[in-house]
N, C-alpha and C positions, 0 to 999 in steps of 0.2 A: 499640636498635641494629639489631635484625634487620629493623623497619621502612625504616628509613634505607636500608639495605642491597638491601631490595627495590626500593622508588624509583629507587636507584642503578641499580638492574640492568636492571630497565624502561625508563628512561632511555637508559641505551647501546644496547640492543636497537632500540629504538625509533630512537635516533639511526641505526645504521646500516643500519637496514632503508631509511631516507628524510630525512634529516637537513631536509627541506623541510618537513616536517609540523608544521601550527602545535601538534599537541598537544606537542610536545617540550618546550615553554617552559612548559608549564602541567607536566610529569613533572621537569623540572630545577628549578622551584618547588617543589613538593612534596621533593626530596629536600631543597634545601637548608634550609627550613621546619623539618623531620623533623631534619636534622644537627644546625641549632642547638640548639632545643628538648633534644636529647640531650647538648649539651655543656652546654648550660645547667643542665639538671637532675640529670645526673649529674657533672658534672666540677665546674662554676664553683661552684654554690650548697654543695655538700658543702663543697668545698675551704673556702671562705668562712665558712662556718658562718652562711649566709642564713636568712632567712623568706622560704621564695618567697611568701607572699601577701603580704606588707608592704614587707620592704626591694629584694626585685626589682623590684616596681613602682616605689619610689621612683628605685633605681638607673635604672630603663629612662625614668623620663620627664627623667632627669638627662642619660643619653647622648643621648636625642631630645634637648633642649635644645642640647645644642654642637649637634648636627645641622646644626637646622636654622639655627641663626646661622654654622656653618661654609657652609652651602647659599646663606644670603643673601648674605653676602661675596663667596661665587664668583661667583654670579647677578652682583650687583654689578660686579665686576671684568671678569668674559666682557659682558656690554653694555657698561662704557663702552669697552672694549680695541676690538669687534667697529662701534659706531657710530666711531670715532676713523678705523677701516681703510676702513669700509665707507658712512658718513652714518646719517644720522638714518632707516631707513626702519623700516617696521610688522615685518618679520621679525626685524631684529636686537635686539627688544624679548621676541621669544617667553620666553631665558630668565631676564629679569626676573619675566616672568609667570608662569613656573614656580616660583620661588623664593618668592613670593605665593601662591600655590598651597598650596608646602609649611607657609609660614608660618600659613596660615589653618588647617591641620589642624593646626597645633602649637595655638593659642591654643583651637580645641575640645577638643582632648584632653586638655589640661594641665588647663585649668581647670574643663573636666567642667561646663558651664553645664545641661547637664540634671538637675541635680540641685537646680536654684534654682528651675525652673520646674515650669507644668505641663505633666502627662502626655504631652501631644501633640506640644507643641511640643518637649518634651525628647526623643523618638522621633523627631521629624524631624532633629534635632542628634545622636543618634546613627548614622542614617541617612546623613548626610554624612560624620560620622567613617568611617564604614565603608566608602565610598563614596571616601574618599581615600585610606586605608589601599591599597584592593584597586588602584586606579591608578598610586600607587606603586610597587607592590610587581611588575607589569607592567612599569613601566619600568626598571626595575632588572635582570628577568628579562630582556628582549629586548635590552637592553645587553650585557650579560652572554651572553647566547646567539650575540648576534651576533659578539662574537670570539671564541666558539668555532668556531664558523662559517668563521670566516678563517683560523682555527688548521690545521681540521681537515679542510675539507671537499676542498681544492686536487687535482685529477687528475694524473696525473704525465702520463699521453697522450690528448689531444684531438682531434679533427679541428678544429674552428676556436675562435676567441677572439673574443668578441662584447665590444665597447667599449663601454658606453652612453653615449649622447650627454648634456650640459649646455649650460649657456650660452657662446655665444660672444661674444669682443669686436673689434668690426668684421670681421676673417678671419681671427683669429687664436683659438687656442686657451685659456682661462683657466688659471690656476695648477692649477683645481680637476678641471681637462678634462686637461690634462697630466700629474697626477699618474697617471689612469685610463691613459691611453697610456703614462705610462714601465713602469707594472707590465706591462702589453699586451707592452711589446715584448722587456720580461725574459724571459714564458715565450715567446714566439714563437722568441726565441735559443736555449731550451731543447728546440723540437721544430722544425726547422724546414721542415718538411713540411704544418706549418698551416697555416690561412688564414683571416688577419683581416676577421673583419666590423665596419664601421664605421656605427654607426646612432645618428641622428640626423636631424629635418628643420630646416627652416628655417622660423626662429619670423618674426614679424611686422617683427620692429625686427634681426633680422639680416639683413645682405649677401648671404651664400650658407648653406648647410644645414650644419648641424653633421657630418656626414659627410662633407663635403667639406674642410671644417677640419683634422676629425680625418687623414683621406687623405695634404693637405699636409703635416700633422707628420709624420706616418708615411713619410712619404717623404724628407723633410727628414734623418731619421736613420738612414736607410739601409735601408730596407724595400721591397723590389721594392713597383714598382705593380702587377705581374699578381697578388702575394699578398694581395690587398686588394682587399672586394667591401666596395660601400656599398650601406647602406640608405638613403635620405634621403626617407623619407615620415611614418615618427613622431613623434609628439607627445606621448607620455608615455611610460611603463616597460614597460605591458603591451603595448602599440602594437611598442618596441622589439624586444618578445621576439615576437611572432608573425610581424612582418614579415622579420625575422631566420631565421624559422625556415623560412617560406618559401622563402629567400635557398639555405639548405642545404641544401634538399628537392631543388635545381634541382641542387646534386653530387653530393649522396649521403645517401639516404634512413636514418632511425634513427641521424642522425649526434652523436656527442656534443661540445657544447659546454662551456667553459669562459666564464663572465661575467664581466668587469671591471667593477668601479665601484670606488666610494668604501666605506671602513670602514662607513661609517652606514648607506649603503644596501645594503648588499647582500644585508641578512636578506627587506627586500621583494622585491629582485629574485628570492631564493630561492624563497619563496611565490609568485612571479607566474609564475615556472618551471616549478614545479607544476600550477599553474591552466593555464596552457596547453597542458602536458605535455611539456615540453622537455626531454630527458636533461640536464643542467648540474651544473655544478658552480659555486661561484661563489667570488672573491679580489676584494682592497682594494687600492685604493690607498692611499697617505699623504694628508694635509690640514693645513694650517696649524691649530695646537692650540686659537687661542680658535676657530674655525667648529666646533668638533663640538660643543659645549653644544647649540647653536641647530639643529645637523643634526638629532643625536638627538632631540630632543622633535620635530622636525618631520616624525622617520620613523614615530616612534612614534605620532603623531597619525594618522599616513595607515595603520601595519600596525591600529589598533585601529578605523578607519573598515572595512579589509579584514575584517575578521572581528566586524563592530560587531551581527551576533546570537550568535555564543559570548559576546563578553562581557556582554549584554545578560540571557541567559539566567543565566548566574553572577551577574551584580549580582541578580539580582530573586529568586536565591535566598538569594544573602548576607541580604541585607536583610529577608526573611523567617523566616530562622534569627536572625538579631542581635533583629527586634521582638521575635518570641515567645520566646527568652531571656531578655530584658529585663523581659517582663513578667510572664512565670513567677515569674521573681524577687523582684518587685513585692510 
């Protein structure tokens, strides 16, 4: 317990010295790791009157089992729901392939095929187990982090509200681009002495720039035009966030922002706030329920590209404590 407890403490600290700080997600892992392990071993297994080396393991490949058939059913259901609204394209397939993913780590783990073969080849199948274990266990964390994030992070006084830009359809705003603006213009009403930045450019197969989009809507609901400065030259998130900063350097220097986006993304924008060094804070909008399956894996792909040597560095350790375990054992 005093373990867990320190994790815990570390954690908070940690959280609000910088709540952008990618190690957070790796101290909020660790506690909750630490919590279960401790409810397991002291509360469940007594209570039970288990064998933790026999009947828990039995029990634990019993709950991965629903798992991962509760995981394929969703998989299932979020792709055919997400291709019905959206067509047949390569993205709205992502978590089908997540769901396969998880499946192929159930059928190593379950049936433990290194134990059939040889040495080597049974070391590189535990090597993947491992390997998926530690991928999951990431994605669940940055899920997870991420609305705390949303919970937690929100300023109450800004100098501006920075929008980030999506896709538009012909010049008008998307469902997914609207939800960003309606939260925009809740806190705007809440301070309104800010000044909305709209950033956005214009992609190849749009009419005008996504900050010009955003501008019209923004105006459309009653938001002065002089309270409204666009960006319209970025092309991705980090783009969004320098050129943005720029934008406010040009009113008032060390000025603090507030980031809108979406639920899913807004942990990268956090991290890319940091990277640039942007005082921020960051808030979600809402999203239609089957598009977050397919967001999340798609944020998560892009935060573990952002930081793809910590985890690189951790995998090559794991992997190296799990061989030489294994074959200690041996």
């Amino acid at each position: 317990m005093f373990v867990t407890l320190a994790f815990l403490i570390l954690f908070i600290i940690s959280y609000i010295v910088d709540f952008r700080q990618y190690k957070n997600v790796f101290l909020l892992g660790l506690f909750i790791i630490s919590l279960m392990s401790t409810i397991l071993i002291e509360i469940i297994v007594p209570a039970l009157g288990l064998n933790l080396n026999i009947n828990y393991i039995i029990i634990a490949n019993i709950i991965y089992c629903l798992i991962v058939i509760v995981v394929m059913l969703l998989a299932l259901l979020n792709t055919r729901k997400r291709i019905a609204n959206e067509g047949k394209i390569v993205t709205n397939m992502i978590v089908i392939g997540y769901g396969s993913f998880i499946l192929i780590n159930f059928l190593i783990i379950i049936f433990k095929p290194y134990l059939l073969v040889e040495l080597w080849n049974g070391l590189i199948l535990i090597a993947i187990s491992t390997l998926f274990y530690y991928l999951n266990l990431i994605f669940i964390l940055h899920n997870l982090y991420a609305w705390i994030v949303s919970g937690i992070s929100k300023r109450k006084k800004q100098d501006f509200i920075i929008v980030l830009g999506a896709g538009i359809i012909g010049e008008r705003v998307t469902p997914l681009l609207k939800a960003r603006l309606d939260k925009a213009i809740k806190l705007k009403r809440k301070s309104l002495d800010t000044k909305m930045i709209v950033s956005g450019g214009q992609g190849s197969d749009e009419a005008i720039s996504e900050a010009e989009a955003m501008r019209r809507y923004l105006v459309e609901q009653g938001i002065r035009n002089e309270e409204i400065i666009m960006e319209d030259k970025s092309t991705n998130t980090e783009e969004n966030l320098v050129f943005s900063m720029k934008k406010m350097d040009t009113y008032k220097k060390h000025a603090l922002a507030t980031i809108v986006s979406n639920h899913f993304h807004i942990l990268r924008a956090a991290f890319l706030s940091k990277k640039v060094k942007m005082n921020a804070s960051v808030t979600g909008g809402s999203s239609k329920s089957y598009f977050y399956p397919n967001a999340y894996i798609r944020e998560y792909l892009a935060i573990i590209y952002m930081f793809k040597k910590t985890h690189a560095l951790i995998i090559i350790i794991l992997l190296l404590a799990v061989t030489s375990y294994t074959l200690w054992g041996i």
